[in-house]
N, C-alpha and C positions, 0 to 999 in steps of 0.2 A: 500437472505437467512435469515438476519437478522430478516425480517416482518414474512418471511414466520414461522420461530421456537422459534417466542419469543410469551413467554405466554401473552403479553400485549396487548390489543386491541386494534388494529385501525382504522379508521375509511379510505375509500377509499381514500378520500379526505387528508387527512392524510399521507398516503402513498404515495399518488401520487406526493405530496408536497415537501415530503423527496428526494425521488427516483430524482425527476427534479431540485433540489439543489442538489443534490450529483451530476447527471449529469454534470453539469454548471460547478462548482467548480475542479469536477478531471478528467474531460474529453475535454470538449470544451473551457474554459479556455488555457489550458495548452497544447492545441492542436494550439490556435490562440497567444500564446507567441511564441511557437517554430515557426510557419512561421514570425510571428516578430523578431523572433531572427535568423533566415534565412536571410530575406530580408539585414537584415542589416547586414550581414555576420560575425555574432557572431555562427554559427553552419554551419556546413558542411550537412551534412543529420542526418536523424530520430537518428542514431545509435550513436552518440555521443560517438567515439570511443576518443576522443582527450579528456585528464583530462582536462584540462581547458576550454573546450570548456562545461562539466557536473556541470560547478559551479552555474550561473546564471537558468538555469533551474532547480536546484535543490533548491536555494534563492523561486525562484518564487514559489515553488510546498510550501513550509515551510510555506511564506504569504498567500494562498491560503486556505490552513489547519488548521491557526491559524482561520481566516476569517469562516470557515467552522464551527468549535470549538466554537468561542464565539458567533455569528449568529443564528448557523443552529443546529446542533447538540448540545445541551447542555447539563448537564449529568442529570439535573433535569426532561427533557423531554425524551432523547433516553441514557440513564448510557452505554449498552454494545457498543452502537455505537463510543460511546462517547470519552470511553475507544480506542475499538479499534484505531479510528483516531487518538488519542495522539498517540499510542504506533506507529502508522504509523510517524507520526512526529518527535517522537524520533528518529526510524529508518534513517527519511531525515536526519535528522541534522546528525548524525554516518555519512551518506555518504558522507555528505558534509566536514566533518572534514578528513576523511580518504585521502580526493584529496589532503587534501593539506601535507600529508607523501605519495602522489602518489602511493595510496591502491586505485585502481577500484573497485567497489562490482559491483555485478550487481543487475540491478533496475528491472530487472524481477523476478530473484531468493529474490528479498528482498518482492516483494509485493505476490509472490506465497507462499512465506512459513507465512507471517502473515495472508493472507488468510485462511491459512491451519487450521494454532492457534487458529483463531480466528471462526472459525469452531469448532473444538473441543474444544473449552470453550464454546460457546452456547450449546454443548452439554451435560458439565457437568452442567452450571450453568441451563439450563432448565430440566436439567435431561430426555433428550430423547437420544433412539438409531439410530444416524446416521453414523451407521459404514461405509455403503457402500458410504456415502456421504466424509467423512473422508478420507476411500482408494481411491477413485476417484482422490482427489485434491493433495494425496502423489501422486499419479500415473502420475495425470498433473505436479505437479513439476518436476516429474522425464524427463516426455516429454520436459518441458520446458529447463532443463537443457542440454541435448543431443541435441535437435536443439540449443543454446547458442556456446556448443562446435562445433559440424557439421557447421552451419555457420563461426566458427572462431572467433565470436566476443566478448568470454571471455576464460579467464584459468577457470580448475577446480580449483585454487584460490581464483579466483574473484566469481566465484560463490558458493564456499565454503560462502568466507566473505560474500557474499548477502545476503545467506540461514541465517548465526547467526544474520546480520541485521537486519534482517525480525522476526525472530522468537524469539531472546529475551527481544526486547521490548513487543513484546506481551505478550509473560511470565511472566514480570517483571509486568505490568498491571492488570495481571487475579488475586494479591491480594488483587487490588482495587475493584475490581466487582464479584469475585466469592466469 
């Protein structure tokens, strides 16, 4: 979404660069820790319903971001991205301190609703209309939240507390960049 609405040009190559670090860093990383951290029977499955068992993956995702931050994204090269990720990291760290006053947030409701933000700040800051793009990802939050409960695997709580994880570090960022 980012390449696709930001007024700055880039080159394929470019793009393609971004997009395969960003991969690496928040997907297949942290996909190959969790079965590391399986293997050695520091997590039970995907769902990390046990607070202690949400600490070490959420350390790792923090080093990962930092790594991403001063590497990959810089604010001199991609500022909204840039933005964004921190205000993701903020988020991590929130979640990580909350385990240990045993506050669950959820880690879905936290990255759906900075997604959201961070949607409608590329939309002020570049000054276009994506409204329908907007009610989409409120509409997917709201999916995501109802399968959360349906599954059983958070309180409207926890996913209260996700949704302000998620959404005011990004807020709190859009006075850096808008």
């Amino acid at each position: 979404m980012y390449l696709l609405f930001n007024d700055t040009y880039f080159t394929k190559g470019q793009s393609y660069l971004l997009i395969f670090q960003i991969v690496i860093i928040t997907f297949l990383l942290p996909l190959s820790f969790f079965y590391l951290l399986r293997t050695f029977g520091k997590v039970d499955n995907i769902m990390l319903s046990d607070i202690n068992q949400r600490k070490i993956p959420l350390l790792m995702q923090m080093a990962l971001t930092v790594v991403l931050l001063t590497e990959s994204i810089t604010m001199d090269r991609f500022p909204e991205l840039f933005f964004f990720f921190l205000g993701g990291l903020i988020s991590t760290f929130i979640a990580f301190v909350l385990l240990f006053v045993k506050l669950k947030s959820s880690i879905h409701m936290i990255g759906s609703s900075a997604v959201t933000f961070f949607i409608i700040g590329l939309s002020i800051h570049n000054q276009i209309n994506i409204m329908y793009l907007i009610a989409f990802s409120f509409f997917i939050t709201g999916v995501i939240a109802s399968s959360r409960i349906e599954m059983k695997a958070h309180t409207i709580k926890e996913l209260t507390f996700g949704y302000l994880v998620g959404l005011l570090p990004q807020l709190s960022v859009w006075y850096f960049w808008l």
